[in-house]
Backbone bond lengths (Angstrom), bond angles and torsions (degrees), N, CA, C in turn:
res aa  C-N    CA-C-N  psi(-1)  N-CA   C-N-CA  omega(-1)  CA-C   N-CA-C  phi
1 X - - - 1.454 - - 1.527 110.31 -
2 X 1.051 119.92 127.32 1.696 134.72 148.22 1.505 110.67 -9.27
3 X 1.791 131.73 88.21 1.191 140.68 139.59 1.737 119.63 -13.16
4 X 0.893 151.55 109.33 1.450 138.71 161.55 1.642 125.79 -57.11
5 X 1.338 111.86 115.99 1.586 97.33 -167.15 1.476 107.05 -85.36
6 X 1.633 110.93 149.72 1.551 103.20 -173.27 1.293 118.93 -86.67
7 X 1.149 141.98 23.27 1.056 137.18 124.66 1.815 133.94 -38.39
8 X 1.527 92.96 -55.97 1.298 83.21 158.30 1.810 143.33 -73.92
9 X 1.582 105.58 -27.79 1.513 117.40 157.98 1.383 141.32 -25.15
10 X 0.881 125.78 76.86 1.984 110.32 167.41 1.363 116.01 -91.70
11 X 1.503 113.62 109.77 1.397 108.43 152.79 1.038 127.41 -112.04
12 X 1.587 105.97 167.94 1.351 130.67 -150.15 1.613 110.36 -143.60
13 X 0.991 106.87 61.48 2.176 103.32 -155.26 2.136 106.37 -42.20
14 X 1.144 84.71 135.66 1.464 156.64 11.20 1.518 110.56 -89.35
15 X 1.432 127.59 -5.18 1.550 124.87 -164.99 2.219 110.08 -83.21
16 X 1.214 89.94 165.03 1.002 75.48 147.92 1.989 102.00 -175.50
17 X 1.600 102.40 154.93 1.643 92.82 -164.33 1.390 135.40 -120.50
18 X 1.379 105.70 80.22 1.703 99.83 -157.84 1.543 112.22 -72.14
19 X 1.841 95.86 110.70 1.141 112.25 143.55 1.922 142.01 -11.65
20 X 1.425 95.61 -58.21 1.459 77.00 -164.90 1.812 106.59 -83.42
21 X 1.448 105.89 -21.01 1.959 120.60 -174.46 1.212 109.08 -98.58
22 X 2.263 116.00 8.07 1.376 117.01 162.21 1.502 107.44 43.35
23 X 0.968 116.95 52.34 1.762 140.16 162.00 1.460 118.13 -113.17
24 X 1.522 117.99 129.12 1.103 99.91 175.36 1.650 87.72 -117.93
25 X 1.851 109.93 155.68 1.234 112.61 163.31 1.447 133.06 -140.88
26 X 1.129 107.38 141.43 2.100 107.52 173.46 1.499 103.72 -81.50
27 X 1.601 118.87 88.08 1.159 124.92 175.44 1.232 107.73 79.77
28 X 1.640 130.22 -121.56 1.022 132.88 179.04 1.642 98.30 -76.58
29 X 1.136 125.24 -56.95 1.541 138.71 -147.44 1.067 116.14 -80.54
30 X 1.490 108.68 96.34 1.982 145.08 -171.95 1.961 81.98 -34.91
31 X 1.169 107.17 164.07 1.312 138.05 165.77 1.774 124.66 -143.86
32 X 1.002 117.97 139.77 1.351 108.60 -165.14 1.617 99.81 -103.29
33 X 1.311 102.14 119.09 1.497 119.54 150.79 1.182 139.48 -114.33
34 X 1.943 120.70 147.21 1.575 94.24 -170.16 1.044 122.63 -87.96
35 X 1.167 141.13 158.54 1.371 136.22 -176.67 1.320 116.55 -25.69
36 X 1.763 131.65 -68.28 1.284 126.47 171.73 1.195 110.79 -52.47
37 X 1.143 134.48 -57.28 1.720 131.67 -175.83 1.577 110.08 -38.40
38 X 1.669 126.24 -37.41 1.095 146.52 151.76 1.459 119.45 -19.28
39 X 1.251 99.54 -87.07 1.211 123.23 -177.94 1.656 127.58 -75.10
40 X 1.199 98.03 4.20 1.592 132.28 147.59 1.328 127.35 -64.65
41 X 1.168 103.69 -64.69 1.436 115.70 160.78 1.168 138.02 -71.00
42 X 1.337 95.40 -37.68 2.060 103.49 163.28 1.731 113.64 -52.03
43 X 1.574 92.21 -49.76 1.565 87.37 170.21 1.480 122.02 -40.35
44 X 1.404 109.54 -76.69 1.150 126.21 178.89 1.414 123.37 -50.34
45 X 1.449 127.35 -16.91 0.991 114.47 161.28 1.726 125.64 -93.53
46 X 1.489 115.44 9.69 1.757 135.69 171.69 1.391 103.41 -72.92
47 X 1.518 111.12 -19.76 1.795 115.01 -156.44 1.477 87.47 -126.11
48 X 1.205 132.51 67.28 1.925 115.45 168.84 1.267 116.50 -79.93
49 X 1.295 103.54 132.70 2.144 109.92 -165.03 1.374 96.11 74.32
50 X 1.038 153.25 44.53 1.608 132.75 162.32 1.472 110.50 -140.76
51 X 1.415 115.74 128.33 1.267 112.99 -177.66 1.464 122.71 -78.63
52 X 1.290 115.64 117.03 1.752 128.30 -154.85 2.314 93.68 -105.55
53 X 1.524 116.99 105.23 0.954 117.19 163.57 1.013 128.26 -31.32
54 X 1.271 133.32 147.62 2.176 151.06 167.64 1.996 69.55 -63.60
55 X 0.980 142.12 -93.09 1.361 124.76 -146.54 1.595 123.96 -70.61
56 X 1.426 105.10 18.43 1.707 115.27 -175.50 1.735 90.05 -91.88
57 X 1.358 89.72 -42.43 1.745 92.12 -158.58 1.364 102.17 -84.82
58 X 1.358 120.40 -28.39 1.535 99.70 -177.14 1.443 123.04 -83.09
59 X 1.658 88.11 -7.96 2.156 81.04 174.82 1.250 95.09 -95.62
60 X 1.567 141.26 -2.45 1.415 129.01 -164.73 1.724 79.08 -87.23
61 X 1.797 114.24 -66.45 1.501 97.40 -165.96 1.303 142.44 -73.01
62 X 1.140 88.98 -24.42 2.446 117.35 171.62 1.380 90.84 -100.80
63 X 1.690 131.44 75.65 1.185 99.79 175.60 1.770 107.11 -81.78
64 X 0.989 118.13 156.94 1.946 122.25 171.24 1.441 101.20 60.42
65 X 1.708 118.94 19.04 1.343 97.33 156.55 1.311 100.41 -141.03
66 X 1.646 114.12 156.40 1.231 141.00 153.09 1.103 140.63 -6.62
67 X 1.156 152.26 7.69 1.505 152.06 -170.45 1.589 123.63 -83.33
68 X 1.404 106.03 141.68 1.580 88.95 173.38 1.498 111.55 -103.46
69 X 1.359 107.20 -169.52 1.514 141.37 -156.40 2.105 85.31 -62.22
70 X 0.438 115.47 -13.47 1.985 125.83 -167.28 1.569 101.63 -69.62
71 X 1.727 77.30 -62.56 2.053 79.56 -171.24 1.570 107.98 -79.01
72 X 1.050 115.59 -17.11 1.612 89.45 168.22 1.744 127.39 -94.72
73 X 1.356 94.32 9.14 1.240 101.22 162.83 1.097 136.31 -95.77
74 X 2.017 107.81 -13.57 0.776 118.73 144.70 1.730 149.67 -58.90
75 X 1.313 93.43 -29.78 1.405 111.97 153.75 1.558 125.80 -66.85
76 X 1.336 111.63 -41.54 1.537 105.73 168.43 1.835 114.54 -64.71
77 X 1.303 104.32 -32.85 1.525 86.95 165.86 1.403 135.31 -78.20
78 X 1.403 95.78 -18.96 1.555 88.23 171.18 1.499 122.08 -70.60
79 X 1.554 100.59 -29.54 1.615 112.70 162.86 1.019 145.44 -54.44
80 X 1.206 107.33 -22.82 1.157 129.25 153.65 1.459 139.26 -75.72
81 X 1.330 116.01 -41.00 1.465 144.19 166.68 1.567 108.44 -42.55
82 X 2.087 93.83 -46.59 1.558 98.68 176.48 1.812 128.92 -86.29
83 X 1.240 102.63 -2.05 1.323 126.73 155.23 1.024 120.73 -76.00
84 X 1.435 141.82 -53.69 1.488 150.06 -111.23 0.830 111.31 3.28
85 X 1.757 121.19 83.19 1.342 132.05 176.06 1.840 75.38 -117.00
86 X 1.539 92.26 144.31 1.490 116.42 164.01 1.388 101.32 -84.93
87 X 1.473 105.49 150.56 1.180 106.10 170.06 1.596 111.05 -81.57
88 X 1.406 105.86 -49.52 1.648 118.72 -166.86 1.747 86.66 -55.29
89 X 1.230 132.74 -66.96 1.745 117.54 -170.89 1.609 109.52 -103.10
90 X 1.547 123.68 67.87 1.413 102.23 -170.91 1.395 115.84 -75.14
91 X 1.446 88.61 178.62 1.703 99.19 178.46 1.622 97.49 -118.32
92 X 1.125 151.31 -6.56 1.448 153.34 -127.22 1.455 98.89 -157.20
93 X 1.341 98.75 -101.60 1.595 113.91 -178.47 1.772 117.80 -92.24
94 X 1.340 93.42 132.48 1.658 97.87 -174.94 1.386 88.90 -126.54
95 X 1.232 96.56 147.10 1.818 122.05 171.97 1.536 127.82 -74.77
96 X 0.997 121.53 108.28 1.638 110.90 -178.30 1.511 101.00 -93.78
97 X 1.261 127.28 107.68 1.691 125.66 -168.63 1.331 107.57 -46.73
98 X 1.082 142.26 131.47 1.223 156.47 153.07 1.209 126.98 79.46
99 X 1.949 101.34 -2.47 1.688 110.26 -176.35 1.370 98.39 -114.52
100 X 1.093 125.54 -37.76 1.884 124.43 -163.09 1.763 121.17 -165.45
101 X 1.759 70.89 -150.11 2.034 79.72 170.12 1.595 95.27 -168.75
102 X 1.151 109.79 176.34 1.583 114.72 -139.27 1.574 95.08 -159.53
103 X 1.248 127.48 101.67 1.506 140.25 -176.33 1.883 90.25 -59.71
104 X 1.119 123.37 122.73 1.941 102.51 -176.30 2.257 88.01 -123.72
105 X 0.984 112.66 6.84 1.613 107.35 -161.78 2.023 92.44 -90.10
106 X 0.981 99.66 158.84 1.523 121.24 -171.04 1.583 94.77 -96.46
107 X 1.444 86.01 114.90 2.154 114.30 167.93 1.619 90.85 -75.57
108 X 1.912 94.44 155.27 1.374 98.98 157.69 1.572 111.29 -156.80
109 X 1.028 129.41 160.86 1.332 130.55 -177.73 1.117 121.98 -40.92
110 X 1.555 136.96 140.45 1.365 143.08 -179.75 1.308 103.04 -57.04
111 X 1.677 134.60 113.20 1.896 105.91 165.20 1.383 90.63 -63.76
112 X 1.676 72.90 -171.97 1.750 113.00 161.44 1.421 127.24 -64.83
113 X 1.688 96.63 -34.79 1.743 115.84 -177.65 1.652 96.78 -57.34
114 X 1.929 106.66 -59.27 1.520 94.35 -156.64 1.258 102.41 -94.50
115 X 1.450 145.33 15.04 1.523 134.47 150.01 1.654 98.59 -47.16
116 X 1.099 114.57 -64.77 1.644 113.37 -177.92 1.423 132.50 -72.41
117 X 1.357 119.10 9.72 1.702 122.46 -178.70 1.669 92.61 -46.93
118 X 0.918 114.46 142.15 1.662 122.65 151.59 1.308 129.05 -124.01
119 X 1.200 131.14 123.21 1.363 133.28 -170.87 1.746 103.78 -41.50
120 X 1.469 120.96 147.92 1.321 121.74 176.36 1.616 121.86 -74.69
121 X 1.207 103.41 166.50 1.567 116.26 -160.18 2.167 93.45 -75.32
122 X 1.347 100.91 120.60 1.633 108.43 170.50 1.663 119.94 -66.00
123 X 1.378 132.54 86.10 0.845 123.80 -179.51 1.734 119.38 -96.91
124 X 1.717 110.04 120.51 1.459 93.33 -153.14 1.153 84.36 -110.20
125 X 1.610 148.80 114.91 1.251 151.33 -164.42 1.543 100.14 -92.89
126 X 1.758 114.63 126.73 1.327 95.76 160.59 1.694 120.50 90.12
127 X 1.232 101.39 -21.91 1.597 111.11 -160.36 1.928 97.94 -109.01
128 X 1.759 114.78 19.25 1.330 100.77 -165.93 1.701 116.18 -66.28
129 X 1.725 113.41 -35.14 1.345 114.67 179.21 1.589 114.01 -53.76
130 X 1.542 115.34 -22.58 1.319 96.80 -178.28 1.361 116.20 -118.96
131 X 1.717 115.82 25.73 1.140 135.79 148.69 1.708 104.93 -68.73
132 X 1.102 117.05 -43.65 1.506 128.05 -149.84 1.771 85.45 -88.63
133 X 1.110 143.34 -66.51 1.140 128.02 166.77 1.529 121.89 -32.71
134 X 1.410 127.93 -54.15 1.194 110.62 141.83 1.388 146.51 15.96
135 X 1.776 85.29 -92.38 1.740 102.98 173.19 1.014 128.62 -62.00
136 X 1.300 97.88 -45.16 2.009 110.97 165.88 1.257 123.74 -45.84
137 X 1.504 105.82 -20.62 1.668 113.47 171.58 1.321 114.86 -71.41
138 X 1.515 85.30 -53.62 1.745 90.34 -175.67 1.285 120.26 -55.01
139 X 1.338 109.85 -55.77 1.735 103.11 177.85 1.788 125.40 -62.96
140 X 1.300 110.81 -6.42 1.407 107.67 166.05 2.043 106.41 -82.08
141 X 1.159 85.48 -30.34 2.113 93.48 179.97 1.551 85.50 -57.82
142 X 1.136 122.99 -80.50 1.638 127.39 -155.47 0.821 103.06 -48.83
143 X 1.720 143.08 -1.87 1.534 124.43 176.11 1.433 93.35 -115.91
144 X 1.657 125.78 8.01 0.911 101.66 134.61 1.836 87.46 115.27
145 X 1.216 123.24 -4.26 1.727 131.59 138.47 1.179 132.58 -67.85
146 X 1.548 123.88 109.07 0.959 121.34 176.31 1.253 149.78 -52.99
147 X 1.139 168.25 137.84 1.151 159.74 -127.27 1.655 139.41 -178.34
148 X 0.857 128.34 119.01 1.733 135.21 -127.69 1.648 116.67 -144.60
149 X 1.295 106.95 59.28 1.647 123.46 -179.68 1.302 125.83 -67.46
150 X 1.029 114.86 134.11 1.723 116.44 -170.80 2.289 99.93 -116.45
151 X 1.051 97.04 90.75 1.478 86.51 172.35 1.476 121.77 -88.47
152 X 1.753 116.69 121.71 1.621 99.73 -149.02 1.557 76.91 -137.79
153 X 1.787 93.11 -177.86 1.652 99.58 178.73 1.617 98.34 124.65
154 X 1.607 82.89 146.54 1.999 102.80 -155.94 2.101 90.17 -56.19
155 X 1.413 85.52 156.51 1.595 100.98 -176.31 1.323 109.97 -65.55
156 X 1.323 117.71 134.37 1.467 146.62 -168.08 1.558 133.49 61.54
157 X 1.328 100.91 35.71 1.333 116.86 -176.14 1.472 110.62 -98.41
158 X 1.596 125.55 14.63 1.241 122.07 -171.60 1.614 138.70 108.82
159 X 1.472 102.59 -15.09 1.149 116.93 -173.91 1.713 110.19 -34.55
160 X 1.195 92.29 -79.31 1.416 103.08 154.32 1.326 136.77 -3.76
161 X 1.087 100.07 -79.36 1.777 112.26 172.89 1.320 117.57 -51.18
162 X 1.380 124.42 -26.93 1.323 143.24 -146.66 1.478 102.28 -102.26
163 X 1.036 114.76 -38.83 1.586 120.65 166.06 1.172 101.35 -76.45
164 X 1.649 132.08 -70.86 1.766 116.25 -179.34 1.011 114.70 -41.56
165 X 1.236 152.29 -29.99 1.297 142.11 177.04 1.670 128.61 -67.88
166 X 1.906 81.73 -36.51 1.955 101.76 173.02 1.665 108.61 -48.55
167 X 1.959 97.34 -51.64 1.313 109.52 -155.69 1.450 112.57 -82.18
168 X 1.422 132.58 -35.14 0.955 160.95 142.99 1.637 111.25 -12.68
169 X 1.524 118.69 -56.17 1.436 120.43 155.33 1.660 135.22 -54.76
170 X 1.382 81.66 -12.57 2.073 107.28 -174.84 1.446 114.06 -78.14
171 X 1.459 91.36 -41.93 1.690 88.26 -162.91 1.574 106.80 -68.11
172 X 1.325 82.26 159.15 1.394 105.94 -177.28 1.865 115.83 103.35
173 X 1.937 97.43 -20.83 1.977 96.70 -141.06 1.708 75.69 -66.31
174 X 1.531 101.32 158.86 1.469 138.15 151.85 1.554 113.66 -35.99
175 X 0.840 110.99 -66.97 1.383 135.62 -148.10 2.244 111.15 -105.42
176 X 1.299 93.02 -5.82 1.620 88.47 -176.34 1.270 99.47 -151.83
177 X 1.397 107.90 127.48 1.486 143.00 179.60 1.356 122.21 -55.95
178 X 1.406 167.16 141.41 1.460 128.14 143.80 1.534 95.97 -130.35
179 X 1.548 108.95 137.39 1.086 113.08 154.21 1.652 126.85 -118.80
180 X 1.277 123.08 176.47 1.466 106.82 -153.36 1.982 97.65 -163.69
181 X 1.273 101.84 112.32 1.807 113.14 -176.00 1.560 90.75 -124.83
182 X 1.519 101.70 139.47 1.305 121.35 164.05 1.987 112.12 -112.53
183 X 1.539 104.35 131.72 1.444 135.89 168.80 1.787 102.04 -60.83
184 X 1.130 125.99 83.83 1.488 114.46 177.36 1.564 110.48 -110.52
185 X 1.174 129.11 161.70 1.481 138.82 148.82 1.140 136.01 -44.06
186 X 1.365 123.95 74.70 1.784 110.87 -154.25 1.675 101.36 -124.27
187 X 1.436 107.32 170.51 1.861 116.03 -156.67 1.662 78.82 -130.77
188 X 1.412 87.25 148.14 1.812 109.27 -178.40 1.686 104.71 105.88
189 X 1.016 121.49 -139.85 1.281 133.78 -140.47 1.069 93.35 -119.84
190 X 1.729 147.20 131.31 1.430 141.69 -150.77 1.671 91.07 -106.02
191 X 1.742 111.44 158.56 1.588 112.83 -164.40 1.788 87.00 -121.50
192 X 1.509 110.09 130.65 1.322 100.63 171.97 1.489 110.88 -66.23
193 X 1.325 140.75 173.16 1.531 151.36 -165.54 1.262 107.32 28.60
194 X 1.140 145.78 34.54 1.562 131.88 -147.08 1.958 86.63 -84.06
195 X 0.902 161.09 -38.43 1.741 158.30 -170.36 1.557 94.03 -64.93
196 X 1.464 119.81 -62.88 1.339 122.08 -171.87 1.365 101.67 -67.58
197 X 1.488 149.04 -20.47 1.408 126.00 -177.51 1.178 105.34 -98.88
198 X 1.459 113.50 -19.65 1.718 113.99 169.52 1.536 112.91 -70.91
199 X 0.940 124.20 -22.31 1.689 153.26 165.14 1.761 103.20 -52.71
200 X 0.982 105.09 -70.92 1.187 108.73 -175.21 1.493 130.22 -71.80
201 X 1.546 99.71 -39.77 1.586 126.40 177.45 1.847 102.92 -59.27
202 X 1.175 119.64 -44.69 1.386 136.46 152.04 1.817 113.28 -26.23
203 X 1.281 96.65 -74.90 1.728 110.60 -166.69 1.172 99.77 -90.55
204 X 1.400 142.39 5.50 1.658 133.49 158.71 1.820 103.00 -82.88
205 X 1.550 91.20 -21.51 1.839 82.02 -169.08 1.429 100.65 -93.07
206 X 1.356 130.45 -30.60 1.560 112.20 154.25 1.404 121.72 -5.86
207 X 1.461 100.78 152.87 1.654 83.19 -176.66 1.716 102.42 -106.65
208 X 1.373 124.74 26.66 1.644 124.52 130.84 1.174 118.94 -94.09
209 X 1.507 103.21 27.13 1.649 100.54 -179.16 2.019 119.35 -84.21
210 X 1.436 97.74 -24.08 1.697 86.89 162.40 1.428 129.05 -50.04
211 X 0.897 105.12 -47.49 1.572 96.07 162.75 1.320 130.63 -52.28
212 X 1.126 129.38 -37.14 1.352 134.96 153.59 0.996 126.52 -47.24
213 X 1.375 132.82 -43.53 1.486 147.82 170.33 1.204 103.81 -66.25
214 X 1.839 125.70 -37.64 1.708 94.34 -175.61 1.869 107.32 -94.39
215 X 1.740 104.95 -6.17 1.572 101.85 170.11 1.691 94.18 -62.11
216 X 0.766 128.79 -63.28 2.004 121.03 176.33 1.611 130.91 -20.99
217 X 1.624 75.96 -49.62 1.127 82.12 -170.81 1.898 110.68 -73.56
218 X 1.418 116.99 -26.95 1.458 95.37 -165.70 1.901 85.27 -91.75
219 X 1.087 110.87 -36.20 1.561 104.63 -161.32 1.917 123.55 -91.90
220 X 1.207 97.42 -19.76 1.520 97.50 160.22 1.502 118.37 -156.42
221 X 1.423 109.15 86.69 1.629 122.95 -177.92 1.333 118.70 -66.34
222 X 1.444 104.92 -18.65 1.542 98.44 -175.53 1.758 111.53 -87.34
223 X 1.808 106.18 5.39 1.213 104.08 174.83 1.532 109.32 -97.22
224 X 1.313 102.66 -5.42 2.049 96.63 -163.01 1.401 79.79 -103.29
225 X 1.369 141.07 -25.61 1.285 128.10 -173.35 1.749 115.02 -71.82
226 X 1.265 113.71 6.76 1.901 124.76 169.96 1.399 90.85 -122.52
227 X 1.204 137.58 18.57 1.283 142.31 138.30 1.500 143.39 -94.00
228 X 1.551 114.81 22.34 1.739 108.55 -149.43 1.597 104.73 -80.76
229 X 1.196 129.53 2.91 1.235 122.66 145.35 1.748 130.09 -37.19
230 X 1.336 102.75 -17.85 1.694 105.73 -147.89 2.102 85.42 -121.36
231 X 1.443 134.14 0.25 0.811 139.56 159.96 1.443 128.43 -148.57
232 X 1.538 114.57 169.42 1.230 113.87 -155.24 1.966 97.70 -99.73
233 X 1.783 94.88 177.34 1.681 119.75 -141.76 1.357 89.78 -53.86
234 X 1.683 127.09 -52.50 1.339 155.87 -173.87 1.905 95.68 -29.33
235 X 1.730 91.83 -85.15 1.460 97.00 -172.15 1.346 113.86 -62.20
236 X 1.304 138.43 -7.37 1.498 134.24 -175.95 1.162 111.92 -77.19
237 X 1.448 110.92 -35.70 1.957 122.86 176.30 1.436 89.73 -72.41
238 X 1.215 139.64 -72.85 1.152 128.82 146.37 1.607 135.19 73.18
239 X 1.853 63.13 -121.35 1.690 96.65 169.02 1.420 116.32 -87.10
240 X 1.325 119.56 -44.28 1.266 123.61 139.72 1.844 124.97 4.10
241 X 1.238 119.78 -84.33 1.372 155.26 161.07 1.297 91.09 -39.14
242 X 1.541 146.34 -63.05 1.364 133.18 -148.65 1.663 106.78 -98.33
243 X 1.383 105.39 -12.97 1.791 86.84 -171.51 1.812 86.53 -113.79
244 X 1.083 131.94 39.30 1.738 130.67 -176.80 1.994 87.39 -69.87
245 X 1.375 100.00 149.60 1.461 100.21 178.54 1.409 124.60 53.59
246 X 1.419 128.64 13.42 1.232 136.44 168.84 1.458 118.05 -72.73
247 X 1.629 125.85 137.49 1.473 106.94 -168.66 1.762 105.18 -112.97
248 X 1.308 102.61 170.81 1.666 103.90 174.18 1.499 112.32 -33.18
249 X 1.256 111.11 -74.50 1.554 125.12 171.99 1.464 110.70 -6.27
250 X 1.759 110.12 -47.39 1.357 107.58 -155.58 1.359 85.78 -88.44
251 X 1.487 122.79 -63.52 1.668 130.28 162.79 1.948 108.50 6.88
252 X 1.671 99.54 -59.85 1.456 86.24 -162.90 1.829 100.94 -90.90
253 X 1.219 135.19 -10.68 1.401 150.44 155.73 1.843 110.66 -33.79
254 X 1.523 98.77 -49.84 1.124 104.39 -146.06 1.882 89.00 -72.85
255 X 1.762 104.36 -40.39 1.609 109.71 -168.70 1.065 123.39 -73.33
256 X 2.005 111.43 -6.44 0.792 119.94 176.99 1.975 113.50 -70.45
257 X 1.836 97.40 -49.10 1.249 106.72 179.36 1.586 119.44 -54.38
258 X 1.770 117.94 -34.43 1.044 104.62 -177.00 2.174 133.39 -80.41
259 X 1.234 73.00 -5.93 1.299 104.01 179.24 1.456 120.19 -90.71
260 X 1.190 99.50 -16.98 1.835 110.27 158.73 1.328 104.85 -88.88
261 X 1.157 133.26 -47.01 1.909 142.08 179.14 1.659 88.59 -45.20
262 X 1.408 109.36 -82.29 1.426 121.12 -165.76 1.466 95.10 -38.94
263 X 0.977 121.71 -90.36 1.453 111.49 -159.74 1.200 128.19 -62.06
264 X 1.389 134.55 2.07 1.400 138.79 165.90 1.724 105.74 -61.44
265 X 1.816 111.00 1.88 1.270 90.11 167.43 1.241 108.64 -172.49
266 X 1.523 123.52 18.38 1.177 145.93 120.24 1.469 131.83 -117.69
267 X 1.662 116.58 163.02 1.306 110.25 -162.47 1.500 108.66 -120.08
268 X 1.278 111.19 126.72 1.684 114.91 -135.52 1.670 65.11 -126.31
269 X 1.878 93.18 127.26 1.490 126.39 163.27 1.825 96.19 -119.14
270 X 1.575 85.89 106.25 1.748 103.84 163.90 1.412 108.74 -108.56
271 X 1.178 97.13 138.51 1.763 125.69 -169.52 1.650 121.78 -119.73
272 X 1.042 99.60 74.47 1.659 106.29 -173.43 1.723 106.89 -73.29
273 X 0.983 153.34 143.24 1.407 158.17 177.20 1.604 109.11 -139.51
């Protein structure tokens, strides 16, 4: 499995938050955040001790759209929730009344231990026939047939496992892509595609992910533009400027096109859950 380089790392004991695989964790043990709640905190943790405006963060994370003061407060609570930082005595996030919030918790150097955490070994007991269906998929994709799996079955029987194990054999390949968005339960204001941009936002930060970012960029802008994390101020006005008045229709056109580019020469396993 893929080492985390410390460059990308911030810790914060007990947490710590890799940047580029947008994971945050209590020690070893991943925590789920949503993408904006994410990138909430990423902010806030670029600025430690510095008070970062309600209007720094909402054009950094909604950039060119609309939201009020609600949803990003909604995000600070979930951020919190995944901390258990109190608000009334925090240790993390402190409140600046009516202007911000203020990362106040003590960073510390990447060790040696957690440059090397590695995700644990997938052991899918039992489940090989429908590993092997799986594979059988894949190698009809790589010649270039498409292919469209539904892995189903009453809750907690493995589903789960059964895909980490699929994907888990992948990494590394040359030649095949994977990206991977999760369907969660979330409070505030609902995000259209939110699995597929977490999907993607994922496999642009790979580190073959430049390429991905400039397939975006010429062939579907209106997808990197709910991405401006992943490019700079320049191209955001940009792209910005070129898709003004663009409608869904074109939205799903555009993912269609890039997703024919991409795979005319890699074989991209997307994993919606």
């Amino acid at each position: 499995m893929r080492a985390s380089k410390p460059e990308n790392l911030i810790t914060f004991p007990p947490f710590r938050l890799d940047v580029a695989d947008q994971r945050l964790y209590r020690n070893s043990d991943p925590i789920d955040l949503r993408p904006k709640a994410f990138a909430v905190l990423s902010h806030l943790l670029q600025r430690p001790g510095q008070l970062v405006t309600k209007d720094e963060l909402l054009e950094t994370v909604w950039p060119d759209t609309v939201v009020s003061d609600g949803v990003l407060k909604v995000c600070i609570r979930e951020i919190r929730e995944a901390l258990s930082d109190d608000p009334a005595t925090p240790q993390f996030i402190e409140t600046a009344h009516r202007r911000g919030y203020r990362f106040i918790g003590k960073l510390s150097p990447v060790s040696e231990a957690t440059e090397t955490v590695r995700a644990p070994e997938v052991c899918a007991v039992g489940r090989e026939a429908e590993l092997q269906v799986l594979r059988e998929a894949l190698d009809k994709a790589q010649t270039g047939e498409r292919q469209i799996l539904f892995v189903t079955g009453d809750p907690g029987i493995g589903k789960t496992t059964v895909v980490d194990a699929f994907l888990q054999n992948l990494n590394g390949a040359a030649h095949v892509w994977c990206a991977r968005g999760q369907c969660l339960e979330q409070y505030g204001e609902a995000e259209a595609y939110l699995p597929v941009l977490e999907a993607l936002g994922r496999l642009c930060r790979d580190p073959r992910g430049q390429s991905l970012i400039t397939l975006l960029r010429q062939h579907a802008p209106m997808w990197l533009a709910q991405m401006p994390a992943l490019i700079d101020a320049e191209t955001r006005v940009a792209v910005q400027r070129e898709i003004q008045g663009a409608t869904r229709e074109r939205m799903l056109r555009e993912m269609a096109e890039a997703i024919e580019t991409l795979t005319a020469e890699h074989t991209l396993v997307f994993v919606l859950e």
